[in-house]
LOLUMLO-284351 format. One line per field, with one value per residue (C-alpha): residue number from 1; residue in one letter; x, y negated, z. Coordinates in nm, 3 decimals. Example, Ala and Ser with C-alpha at 12.3 -4.5 7.8 and 13.67 -1.06 7.14 Angstrom:
2
n (1;2)
res (A;S)
east (1.230;1.367)
north (0.450;0.106)
up (0.780;0.714)
This chain:
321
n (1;2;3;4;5;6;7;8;9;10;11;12;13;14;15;16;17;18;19;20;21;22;23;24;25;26;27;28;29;30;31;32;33;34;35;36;37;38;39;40;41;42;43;44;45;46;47;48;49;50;51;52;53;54;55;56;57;58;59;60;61;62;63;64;65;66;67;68;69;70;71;72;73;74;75;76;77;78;79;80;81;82;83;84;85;86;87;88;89;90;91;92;93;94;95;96;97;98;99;100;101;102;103;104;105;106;107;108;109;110;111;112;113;114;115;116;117;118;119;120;121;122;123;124;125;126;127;128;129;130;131;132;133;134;135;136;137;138;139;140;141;142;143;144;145;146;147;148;149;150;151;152;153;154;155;156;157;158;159;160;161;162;163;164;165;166;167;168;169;170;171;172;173;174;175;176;177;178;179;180;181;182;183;184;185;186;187;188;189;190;191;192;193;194;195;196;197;198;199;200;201;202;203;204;205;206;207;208;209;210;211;212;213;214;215;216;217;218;219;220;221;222;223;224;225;226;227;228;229;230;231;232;233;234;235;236;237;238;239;240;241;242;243;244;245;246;247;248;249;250;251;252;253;254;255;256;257;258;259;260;261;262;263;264;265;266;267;268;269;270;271;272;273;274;275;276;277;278;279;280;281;282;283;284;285;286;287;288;289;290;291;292;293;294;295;296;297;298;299;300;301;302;303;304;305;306;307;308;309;310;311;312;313;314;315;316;317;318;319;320;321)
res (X;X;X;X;X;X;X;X;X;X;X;X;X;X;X;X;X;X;X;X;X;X;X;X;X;X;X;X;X;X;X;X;X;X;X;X;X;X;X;X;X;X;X;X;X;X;X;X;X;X;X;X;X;X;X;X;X;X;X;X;X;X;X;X;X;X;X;X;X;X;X;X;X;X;X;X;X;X;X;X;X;X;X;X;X;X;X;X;X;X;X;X;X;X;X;X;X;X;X;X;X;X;X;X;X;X;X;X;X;X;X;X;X;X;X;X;X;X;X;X;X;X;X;X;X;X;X;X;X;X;X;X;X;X;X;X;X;X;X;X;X;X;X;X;X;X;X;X;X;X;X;X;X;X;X;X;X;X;X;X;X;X;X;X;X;X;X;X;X;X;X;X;X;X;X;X;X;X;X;X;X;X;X;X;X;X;X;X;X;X;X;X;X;X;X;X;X;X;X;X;X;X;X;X;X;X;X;X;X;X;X;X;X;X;X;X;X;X;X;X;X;X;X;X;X;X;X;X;X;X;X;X;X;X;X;X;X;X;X;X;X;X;X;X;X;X;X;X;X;X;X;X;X;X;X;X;X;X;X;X;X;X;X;X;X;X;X;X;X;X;X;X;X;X;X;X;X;X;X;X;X;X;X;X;X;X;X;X;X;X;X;X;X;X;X;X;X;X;X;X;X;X;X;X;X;X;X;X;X;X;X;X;X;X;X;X;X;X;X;X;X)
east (0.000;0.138;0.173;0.097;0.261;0.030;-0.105;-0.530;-0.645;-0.891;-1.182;-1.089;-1.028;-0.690;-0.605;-0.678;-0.437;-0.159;-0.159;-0.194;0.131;0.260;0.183;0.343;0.674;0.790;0.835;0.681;0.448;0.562;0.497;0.443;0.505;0.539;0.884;0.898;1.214;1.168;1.350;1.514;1.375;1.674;2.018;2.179;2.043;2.164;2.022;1.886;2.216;2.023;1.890;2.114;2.489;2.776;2.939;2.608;2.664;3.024;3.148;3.157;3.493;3.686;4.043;4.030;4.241;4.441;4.223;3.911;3.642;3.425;3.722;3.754;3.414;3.372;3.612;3.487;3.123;3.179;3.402;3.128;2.848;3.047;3.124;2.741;2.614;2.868;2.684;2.903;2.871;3.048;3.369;3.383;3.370;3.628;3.863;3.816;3.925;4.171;4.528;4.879;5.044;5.306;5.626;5.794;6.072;6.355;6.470;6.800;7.065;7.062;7.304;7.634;7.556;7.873;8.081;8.066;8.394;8.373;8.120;8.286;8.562;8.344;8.200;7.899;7.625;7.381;7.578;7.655;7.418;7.425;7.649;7.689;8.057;8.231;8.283;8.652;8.871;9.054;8.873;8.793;8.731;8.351;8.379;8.689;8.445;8.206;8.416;8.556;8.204;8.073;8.374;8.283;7.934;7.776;7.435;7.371;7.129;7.451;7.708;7.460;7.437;7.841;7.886;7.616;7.767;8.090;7.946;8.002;7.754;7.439;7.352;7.042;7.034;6.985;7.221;7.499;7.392;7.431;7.725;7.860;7.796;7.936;8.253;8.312;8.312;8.542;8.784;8.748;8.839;9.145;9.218;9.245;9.465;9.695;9.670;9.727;10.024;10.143;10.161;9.948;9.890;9.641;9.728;9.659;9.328;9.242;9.171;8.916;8.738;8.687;8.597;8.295;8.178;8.147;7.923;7.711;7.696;7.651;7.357;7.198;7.224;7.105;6.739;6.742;6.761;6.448;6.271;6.380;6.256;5.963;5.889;5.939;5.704;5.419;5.466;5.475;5.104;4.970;5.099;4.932;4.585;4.631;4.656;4.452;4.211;4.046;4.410;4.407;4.766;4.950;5.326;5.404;5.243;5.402;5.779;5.701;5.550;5.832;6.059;5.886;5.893;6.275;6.414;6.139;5.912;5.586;5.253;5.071;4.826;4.482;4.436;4.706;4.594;4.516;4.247;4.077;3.890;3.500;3.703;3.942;3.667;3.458;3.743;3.843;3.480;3.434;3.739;3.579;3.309;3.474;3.695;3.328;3.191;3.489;3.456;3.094;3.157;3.477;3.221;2.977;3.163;3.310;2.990;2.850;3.191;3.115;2.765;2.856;3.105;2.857;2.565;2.818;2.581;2.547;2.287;1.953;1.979;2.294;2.383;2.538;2.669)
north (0.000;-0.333;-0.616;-0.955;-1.265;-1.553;-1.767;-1.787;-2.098;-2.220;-2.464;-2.804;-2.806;-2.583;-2.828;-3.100;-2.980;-2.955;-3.277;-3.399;-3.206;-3.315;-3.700;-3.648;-3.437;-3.624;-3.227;-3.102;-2.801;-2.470;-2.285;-1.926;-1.680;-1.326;-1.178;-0.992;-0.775;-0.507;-0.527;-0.196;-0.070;0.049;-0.121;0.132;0.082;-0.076;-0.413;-0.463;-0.633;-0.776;-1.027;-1.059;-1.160;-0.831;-1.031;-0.990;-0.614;-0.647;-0.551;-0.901;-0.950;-0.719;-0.831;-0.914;-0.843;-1.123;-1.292;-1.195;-1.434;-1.614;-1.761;-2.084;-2.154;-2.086;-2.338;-2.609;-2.566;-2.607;-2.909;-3.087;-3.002;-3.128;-3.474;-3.491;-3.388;-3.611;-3.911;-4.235;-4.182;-3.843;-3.958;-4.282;-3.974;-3.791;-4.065;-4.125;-3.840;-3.727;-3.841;-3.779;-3.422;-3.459;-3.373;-3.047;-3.059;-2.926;-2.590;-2.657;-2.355;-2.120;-2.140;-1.903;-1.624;-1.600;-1.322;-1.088;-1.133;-1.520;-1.557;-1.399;-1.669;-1.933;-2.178;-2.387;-2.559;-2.391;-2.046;-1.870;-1.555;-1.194;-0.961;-0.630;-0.558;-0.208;-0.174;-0.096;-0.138;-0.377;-0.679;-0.986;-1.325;-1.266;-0.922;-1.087;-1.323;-1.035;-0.806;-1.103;-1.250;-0.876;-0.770;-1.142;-0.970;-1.283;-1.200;-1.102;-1.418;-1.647;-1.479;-1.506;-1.908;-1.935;-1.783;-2.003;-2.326;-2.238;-2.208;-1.836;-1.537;-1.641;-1.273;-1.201;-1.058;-0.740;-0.691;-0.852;-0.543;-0.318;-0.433;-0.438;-0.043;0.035;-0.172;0.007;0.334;0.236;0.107;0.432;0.662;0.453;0.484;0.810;0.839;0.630;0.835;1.115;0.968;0.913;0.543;0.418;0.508;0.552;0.258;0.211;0.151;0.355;0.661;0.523;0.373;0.678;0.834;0.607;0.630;1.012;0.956;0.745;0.983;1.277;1.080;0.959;1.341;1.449;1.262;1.306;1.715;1.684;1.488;1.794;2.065;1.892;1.865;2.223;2.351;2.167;2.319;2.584;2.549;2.428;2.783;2.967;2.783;2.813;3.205;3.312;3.039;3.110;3.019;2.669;2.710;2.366;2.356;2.327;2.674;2.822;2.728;2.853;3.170;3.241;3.171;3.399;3.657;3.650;3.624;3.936;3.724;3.704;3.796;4.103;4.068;4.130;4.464;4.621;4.649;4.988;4.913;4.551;4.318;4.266;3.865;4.059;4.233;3.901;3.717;3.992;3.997;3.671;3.649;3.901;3.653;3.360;3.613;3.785;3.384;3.277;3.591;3.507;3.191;3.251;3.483;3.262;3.000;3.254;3.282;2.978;2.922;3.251;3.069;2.711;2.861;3.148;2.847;2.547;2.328;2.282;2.515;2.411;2.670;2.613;2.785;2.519;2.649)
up (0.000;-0.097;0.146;0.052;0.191;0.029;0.278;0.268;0.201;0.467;0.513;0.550;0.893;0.774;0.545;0.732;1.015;0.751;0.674;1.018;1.074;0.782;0.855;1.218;1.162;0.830;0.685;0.381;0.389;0.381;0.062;0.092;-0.224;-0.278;-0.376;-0.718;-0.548;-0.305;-0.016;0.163;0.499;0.623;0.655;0.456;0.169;-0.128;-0.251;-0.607;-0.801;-1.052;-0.738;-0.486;-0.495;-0.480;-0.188;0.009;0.070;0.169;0.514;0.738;0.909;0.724;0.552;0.209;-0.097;-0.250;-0.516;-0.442;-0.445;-0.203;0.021;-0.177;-0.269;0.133;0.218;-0.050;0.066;0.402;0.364;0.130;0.359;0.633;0.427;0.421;0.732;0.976;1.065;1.150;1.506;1.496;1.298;1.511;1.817;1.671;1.579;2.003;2.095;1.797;1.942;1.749;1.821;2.082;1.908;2.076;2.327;2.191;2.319;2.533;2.470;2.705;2.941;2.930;3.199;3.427;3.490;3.835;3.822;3.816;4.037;4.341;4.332;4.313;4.622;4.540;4.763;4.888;4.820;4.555;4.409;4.559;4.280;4.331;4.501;4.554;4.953;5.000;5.261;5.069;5.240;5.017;5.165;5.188;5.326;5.610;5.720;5.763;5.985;6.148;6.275;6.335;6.559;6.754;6.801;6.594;6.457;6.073;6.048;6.188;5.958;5.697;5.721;5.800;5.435;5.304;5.458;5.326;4.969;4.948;4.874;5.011;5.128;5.306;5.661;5.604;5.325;5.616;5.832;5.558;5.424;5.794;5.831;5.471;5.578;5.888;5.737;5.483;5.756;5.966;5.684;5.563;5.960;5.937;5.635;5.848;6.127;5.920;5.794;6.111;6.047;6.339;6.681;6.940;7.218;7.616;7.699;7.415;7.564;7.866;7.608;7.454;7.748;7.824;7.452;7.501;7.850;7.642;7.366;7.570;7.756;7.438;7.280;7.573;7.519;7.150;7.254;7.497;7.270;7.027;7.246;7.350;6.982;6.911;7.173;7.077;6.740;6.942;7.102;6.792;6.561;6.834;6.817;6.420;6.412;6.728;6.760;7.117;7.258;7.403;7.542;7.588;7.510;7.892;7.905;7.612;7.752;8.102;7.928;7.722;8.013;8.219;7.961;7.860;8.224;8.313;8.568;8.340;8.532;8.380;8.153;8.298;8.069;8.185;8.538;8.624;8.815;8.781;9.033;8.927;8.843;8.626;8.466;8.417;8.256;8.019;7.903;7.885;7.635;7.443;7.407;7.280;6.991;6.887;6.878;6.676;6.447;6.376;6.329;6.026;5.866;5.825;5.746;5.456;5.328;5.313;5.063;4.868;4.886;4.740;4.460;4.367;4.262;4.189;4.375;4.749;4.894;5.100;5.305;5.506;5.829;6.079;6.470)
């Protein structure tokens, strides 16, 4: 069935109300015709070339090939229309607001990167940058102040601003203290060669320092191994509670237990008494108890999983304890 697009003429009163909008607005009346060309209901469809342009079916926003048509006539329709359609107003606007392009800065070279090796002889306000340094026991100037200000017992953050007022490396804190422990081993282990060598000495005083350095150490060590110990038994307690859950042992138990059991002191267990109090007999049954409980508990726990992977969803009808 063919659809029609003319308009029905009405009575006057239709008319009437066209002109009327046509006296008020300024804009002529719309005509209304029927196309002779059908156009395509779906998008995919091609359009009748004997009607419409070839650059209407092309793709929108796609590159084009060198030569083809419909960029210039683009650009020379827009820039007419644009002649036209710019009222006064707008150009005196843009001229406003249009200023002259800043010329660019010009690019200054880029300054010549120095050297490691110059920058660790040079002093400059403010200090001079962190480079990376091989720790040696062949002390530079920097690495002199360093041991100097540690053996003094100074403080990294006032060694750290001594280099910095001096215009050396302007090294942060914490890279003074680490710098300071790299240093010291590097001094201890040309010490030894030396000592090796037979070209220095242990002095007086020497030894009764070394003496109290070993109390210390041995009191120190001494902690550390408690804390050690301590450690290990509560990874004790906690094993036990993993493979025999009713135990609720705490690592003060398990060390006197084990104690007990290695010098030959432990107390009996209450099954091995030949013949048991009606206590005795209460307390083994009540263990009993708890390890049925437990066991009841694991296997339904292992079912509900069996349960849950068996459906791939989880179930409604869960069993909680």
């Amino acid at each position: 069935m063919a659809l029609h697009a003319d308009c029905l003429v009405l009575p006057s009163q239709e008319i009437g109300s066209e002109r009327f909008y046509q006296r008020k607005t300024g804009a002529p009346s719309a005509v209304h015709h029927q196309s002779d060309v059908p156009l395509p209901y779906f998008a995919h469809q091609q359009l009748d070339p004997r009607y419409f342009p070839e650059e209407i079916g092309l793709p929108v926003g796609g590159p084009k090939s060198p030569g083809e048509g419909g960029d210039q006539a683009w650009e020379d329709d827009d820039s007419d229309a644009a002649a036209d359609v710019e009222s006064d107003a707008d150009n005196d606007l843009f001229l406003e607001n249009t200023t002259k392009p800043k010329p660019r800065r010009k690019s200054k070279p880029a300054a010549k990167l120095a050297e490691a090796a110059d920058v660790k002889h040079l002093k400059m306000p403010g200090g001079r940058p962190a480079v990376a340094k091989k720790v040696t026991a062949d002390l530079d100037s920097d690495d002199e102040i360093i041991v100097r200000m540690k053996e003094a017992h100074f403080l990294e953050r006032d060694i750290a601003q001594a280099l910095i007022d001096q215009g050396r490396t302007a090294y942060n804190p914490k890279t003074i203290g680490t710098r300071w422990r790299r240093l010291k081993m590097a001094l201890q282990k040309r010490q030894d060669e030396l000592l090796d060598a037979d070209l220095t000495d242990w002095h007086d005083g020497d030894d009764d320092v070394l003496v109290q350095a070993v109390l210390k150490a041995d009191k120190e060590t001494k902690k550390a191994i408690e804390d050690a110990e301590a450690r290990k038994w509560r990874i004790v307690a906690d094993r036990m509670k993993t493979v025999k859950p009713v135990l609720n042992f705490s690592h003060k138990a398990c060390r006197e237990r084990y104690e007990a059991l290695m010098n030959g002191t432990a107390k009996p267990t209450p099954e091995s008494i030949p013949n048991p109090t009606p206590d005795i007999v209460e307390r083994i049954q009540s263990r009993k108890d708890k390890e049925r409980k437990i066991a009841q508990d694991h296997h339904m726990g292992t079912n509900e999983k069996e349960n849950v992977q068996a459906n791939g969803w989880t179930s409604r009808r869960r069993t909680y304890f």
